[in-house]
Structures are given as C-alpha cells and as structure tokens.
C-alpha positions as CSV (number, residue, x, y, z in Angstrom):
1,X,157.6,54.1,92.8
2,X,158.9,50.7,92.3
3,X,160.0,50.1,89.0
4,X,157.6,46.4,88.8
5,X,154.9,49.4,88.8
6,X,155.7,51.9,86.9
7,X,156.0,49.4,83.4
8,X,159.6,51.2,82.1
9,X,157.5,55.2,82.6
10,X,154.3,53.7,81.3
11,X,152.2,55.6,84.4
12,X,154.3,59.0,84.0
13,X,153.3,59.0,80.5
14,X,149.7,58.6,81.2
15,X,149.9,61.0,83.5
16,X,151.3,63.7,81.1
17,X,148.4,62.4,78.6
18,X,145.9,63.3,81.1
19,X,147.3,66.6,82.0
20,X,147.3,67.2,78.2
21,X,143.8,66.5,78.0
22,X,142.9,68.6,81.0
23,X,144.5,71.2,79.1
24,X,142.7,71.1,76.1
25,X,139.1,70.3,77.8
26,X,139.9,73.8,79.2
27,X,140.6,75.5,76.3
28,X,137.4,74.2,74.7
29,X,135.5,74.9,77.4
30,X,136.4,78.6,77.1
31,X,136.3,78.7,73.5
32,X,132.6,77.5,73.6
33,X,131.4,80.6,76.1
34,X,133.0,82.8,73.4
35,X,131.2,81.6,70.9
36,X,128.0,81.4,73.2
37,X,128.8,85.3,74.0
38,X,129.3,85.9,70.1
39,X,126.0,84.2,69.0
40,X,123.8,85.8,71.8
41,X,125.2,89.5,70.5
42,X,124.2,88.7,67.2
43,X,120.5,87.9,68.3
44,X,120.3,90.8,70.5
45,X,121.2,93.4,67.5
46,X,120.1,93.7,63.9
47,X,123.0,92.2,61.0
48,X,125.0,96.1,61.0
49,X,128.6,96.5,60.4
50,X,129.5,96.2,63.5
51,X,128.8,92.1,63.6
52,X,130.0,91.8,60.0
53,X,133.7,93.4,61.5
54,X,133.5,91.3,64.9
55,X,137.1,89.5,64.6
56,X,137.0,86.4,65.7
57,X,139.7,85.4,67.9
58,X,143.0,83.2,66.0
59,X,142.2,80.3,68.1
60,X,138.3,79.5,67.1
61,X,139.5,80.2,63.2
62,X,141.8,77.8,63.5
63,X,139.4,75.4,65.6
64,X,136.7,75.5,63.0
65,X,139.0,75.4,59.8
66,X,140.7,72.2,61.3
67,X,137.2,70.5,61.9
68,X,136.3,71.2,58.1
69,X,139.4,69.7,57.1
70,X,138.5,66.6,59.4
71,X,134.9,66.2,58.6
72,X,136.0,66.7,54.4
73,X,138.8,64.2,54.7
74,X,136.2,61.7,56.7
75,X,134.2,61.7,53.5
C-alpha cells in the first residue's frame, strides 16, 4: 500500500482495532448463551443445592464485577 494511504500505519491500526472488537463481540456473545443456559436451569428446577453450588465460570465473575465497578464509578 502506498504510503500517501496508509497515513504513517493509521489503516493497520484500525484494522487491529477491528479484529479486537471482533474478538470481544465473540466472547460476549458466548458469554450471554451461558448465562441464557444458566437462567433457564434455574427456572426448570426448584432453588436446591445444586443451583446454589453452580460455579460460575472466571470470565462472567469477572464480567459482572467490572460492570459494577463501572456503573458505581458513573455515579
């Protein structure tokens, strides 16, 4: 690519923006059906141990604690 076009690797870091974002629009994509598949378990059975001891993956932990953190620090 001529250099006129590229703006000094303005395009190549756009690029790696968007690949970022693909990236994480995936992973939040598959952590929402996990959480879908989660909620629709606990309507299908009564509150027992079993849901109460359900471990919730690392990620979606960390996911929701960040988001608290957020939504406290935008108040």
């Amino acid at each position: 690519m001529p250099a006129a076009l590229d703006h000094d690797g303005q395009i190549d870091d756009i690029y790696l923006k968007l690949r970022e974002i693909g990236s994480q629009v995936h992973k939040v994509i598959s952590l929402a059906l996990e959480i879908d598949r989660m909620i629709e378990e606990t309507q299908k059975t009564s509150f027992t141990d079993r849901i109460t001891c359900t471990r919730v993956p690392q990620v979606i932990h960390d996911l929701l604690h960040d988001n608290s953190r957020q939504s406290s620090l935008l108040r």
